[in-house]
N, C-alpha and C positions, 0 to 999 in steps of 0.2 A: 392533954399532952400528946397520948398518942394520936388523936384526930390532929394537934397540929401538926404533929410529925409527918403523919399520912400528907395532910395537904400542903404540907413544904416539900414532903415527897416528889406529888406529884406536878404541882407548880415547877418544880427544877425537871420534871421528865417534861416538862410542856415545853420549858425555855430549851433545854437542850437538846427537843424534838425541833421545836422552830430552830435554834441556831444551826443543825443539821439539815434542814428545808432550804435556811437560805442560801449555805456554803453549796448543797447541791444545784440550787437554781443559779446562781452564778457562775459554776462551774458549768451546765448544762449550756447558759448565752454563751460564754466564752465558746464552746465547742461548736453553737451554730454561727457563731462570726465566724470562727476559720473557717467552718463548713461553706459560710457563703461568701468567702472571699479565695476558696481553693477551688483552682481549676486541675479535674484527675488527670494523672501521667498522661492514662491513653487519650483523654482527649487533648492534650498539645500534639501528642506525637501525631493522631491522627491528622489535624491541623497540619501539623508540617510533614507528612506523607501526601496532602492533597498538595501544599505547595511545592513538592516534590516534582507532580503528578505532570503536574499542567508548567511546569516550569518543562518537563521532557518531552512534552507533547507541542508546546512552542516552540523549541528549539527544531525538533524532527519534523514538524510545518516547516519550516519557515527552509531548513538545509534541503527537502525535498522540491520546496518551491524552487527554491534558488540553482539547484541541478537543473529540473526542468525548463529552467528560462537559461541556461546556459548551453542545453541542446541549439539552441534555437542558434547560437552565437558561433557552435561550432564548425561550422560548415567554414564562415570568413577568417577563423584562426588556423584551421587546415590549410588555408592558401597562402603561410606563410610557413607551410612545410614544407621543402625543396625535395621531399621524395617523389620518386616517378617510377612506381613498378610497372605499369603499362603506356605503352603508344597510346593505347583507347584512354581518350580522357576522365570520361564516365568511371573507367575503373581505377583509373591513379584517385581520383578526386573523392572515389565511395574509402579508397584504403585508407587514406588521409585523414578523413571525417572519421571510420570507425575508430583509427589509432588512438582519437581523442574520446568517442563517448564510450567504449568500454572501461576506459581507467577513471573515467567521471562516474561510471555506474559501480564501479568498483569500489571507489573514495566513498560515494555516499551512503552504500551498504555498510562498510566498513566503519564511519562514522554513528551510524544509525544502530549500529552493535553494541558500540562504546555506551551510547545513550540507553538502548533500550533493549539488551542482546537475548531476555528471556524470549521476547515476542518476535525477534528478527530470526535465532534460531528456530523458532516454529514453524515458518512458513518458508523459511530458504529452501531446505531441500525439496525431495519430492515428493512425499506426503501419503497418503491414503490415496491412491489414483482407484481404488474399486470403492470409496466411499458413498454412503446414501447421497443422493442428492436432494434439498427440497422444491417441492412440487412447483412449477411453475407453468400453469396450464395454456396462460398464452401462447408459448411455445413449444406446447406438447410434452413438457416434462412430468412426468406422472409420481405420483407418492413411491416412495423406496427405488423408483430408478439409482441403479450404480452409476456411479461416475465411469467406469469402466467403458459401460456401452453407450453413458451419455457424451463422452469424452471424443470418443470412436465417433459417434454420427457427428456430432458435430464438426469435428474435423473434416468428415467427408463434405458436408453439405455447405458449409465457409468456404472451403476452399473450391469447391465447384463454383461458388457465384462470384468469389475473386476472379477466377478462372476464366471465368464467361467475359467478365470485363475488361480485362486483359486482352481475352483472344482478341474482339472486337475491338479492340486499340491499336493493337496491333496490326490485324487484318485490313483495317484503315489506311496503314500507312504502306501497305503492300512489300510488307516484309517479309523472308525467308525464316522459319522455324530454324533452318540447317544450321544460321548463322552464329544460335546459341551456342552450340556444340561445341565449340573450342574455348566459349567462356565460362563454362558452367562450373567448375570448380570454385571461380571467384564468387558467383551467384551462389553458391553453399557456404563458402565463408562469412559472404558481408551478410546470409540470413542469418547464421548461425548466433554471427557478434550481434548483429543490429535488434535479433528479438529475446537476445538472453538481457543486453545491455537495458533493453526499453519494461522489460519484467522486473528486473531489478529496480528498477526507477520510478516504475509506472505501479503495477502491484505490490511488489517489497515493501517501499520505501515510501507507501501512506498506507497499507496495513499496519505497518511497524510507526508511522506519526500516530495511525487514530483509533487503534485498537482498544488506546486506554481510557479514548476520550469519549466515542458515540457507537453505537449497535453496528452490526453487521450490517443491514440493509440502507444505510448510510451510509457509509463506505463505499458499498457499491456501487452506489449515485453517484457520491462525488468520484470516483474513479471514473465512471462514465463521462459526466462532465469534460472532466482535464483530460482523460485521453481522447476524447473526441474534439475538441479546442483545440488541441497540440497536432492535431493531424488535418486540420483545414486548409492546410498548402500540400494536404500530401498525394497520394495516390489511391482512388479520387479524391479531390480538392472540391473546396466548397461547402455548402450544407449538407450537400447527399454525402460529402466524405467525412464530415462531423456527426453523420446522424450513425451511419455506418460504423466507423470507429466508436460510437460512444457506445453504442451496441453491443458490439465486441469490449469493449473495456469493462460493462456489464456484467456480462458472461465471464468473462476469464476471473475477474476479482470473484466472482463467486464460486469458482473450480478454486482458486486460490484457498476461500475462507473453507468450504466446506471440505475440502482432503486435507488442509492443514500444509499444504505443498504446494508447489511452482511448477510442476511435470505440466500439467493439462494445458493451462497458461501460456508455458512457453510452447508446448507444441506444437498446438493450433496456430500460436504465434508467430511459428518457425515455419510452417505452411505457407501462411499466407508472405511472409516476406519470401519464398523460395519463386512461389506464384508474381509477386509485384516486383523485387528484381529481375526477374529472366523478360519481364515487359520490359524494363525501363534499360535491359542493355541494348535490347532489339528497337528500343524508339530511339534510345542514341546513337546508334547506327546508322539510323535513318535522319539524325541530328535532328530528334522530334522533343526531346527534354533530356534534364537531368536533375529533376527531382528523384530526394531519397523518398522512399516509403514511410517513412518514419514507426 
């Protein structure tokens, strides 16, 4: 009796070990089907922060493209602006043109804020101008050089080889230095607008498209690229004025990325338009063009 008790005992701890084995093992499937049919919070949100990502990155492509092919346009919408601040047409026709691309460099800043304003804030103002610069030995930039003194040379030595091209253009057309003299205030204005307008457009506003999308040394290519494409009707025109601005459009998105700021950028930028309008008032003078520098 007691052995049968014992083993009715244990028989009922067996069934009610197994009946407890099997409620756990179906309880266990159940929790790996939801397991394998749940996708975690943070990976949807991730998912839709990438489709965030790239939905902001196309949009600020596509509104930077569209500025820059709008440059191209404004020159023939200017000529249906009846203002006339000057006799010299050169100078009515530069005030005309700029009236229209600073408030388009403006728009698209503006716009580019909306869309992307941590990274637009970054690089708008002026930045770290004593920042390291990296090394780039081609043209002599050395490890830990400051942007300071590389800012400095640079600006000397750009604007001396604009300079040289200019004189010789000018000298060409056997015109008078003197005759700047009375326009040179409009030549600090139309630089002033024309290389803040084209930094905001040119470096701004595909820093702030592609910051979120490719490496710095991307960027700087394609910067190169488009600003040197966009200046092939300019001053110089051609290949050598594509090879040259792309050059330049190199360099300054790279003062741009590495001080985190527009100061160097524009400065150098402001140079050289000071340098290529005081040519192009002195060749219209001589009624030799009236392309802008772009």
């Amino acid at each position: 009796m007691v052995g049968e008790q014992i083993g009715m005992g244990g028989l009922d701890s067996v069934y009610s070990f197994g009946g407890t084995g099997c409620r756990e093992k179906k309880r266990i499937a159940r929790g790996i089907f939801r397991c394998a049919s749940y996708t975690p919070r943070s990976l949807v949100v991730s998912y839709q922060e990438k489709d965030r990502v790239l939905i902001k990155v196309t949009v600020s492509i596509l509104l930077v493209l569209a500025s820059i092919a709008l440059i191209f346009k404004l020159f023939g919408f200017s000529k249906a602006i009846g203002l006339q601040v000057s006799e010299n047409q050169f100078i009515a026709g530069q005030f005309r043109y700029q009236a229209l691309l600073l408030p388009l460099a403006l728009f698209t800043v503006i716009a580019l804020y909306i869309l992307n304003g941590e990274v637009v804030g970054r690089f708008l103002f002026v930045g770290d101008i004593g920042a390291s610069a990296g090394p780039v030995p081609l043209f002599g930039i050395k490890e830990g050089e400051s942007w300071l003194s590389l800012g400095l040379s640079l600006s000397f030595f750009i604007t001396l080889v604009t300079a040289a091209f200019m004189y010789f253009q000018v000298r060409a057309g056997g015109i008078s230095m003197e005759s700047l003299i009375p326009l040179i205030g409009w030549v600090l204005l139309f630089s002033l607008t024309n290389s803040l307008s084209e930094e905001l457009i040119f470096r701004v506003g595909i820093v702030s498209a592609l910051y979120d999308a490719v490496s710095p040394e991307y960027i700087m290519i394609i910067s190169a690229v488009i600003f040197g494409l966009a200046h092939y009707g300019g001053m110089p025109s051609g290949l050598v004025g594509v090879f040259l601005a792309g050059l330049l459009g190199w360099l300054l998105m790279k003062s741009v990325l590495e001080t985190q700021g527009i100061f160097w950028a524009w400065f150098i930028h402001f140079l050289q338009d000071v340098v290529i309008f005081s040519g192009l008032v002195l060749l219209n003078l001589k009624g030799g063009t009236t392309t802008a520098p772009n």
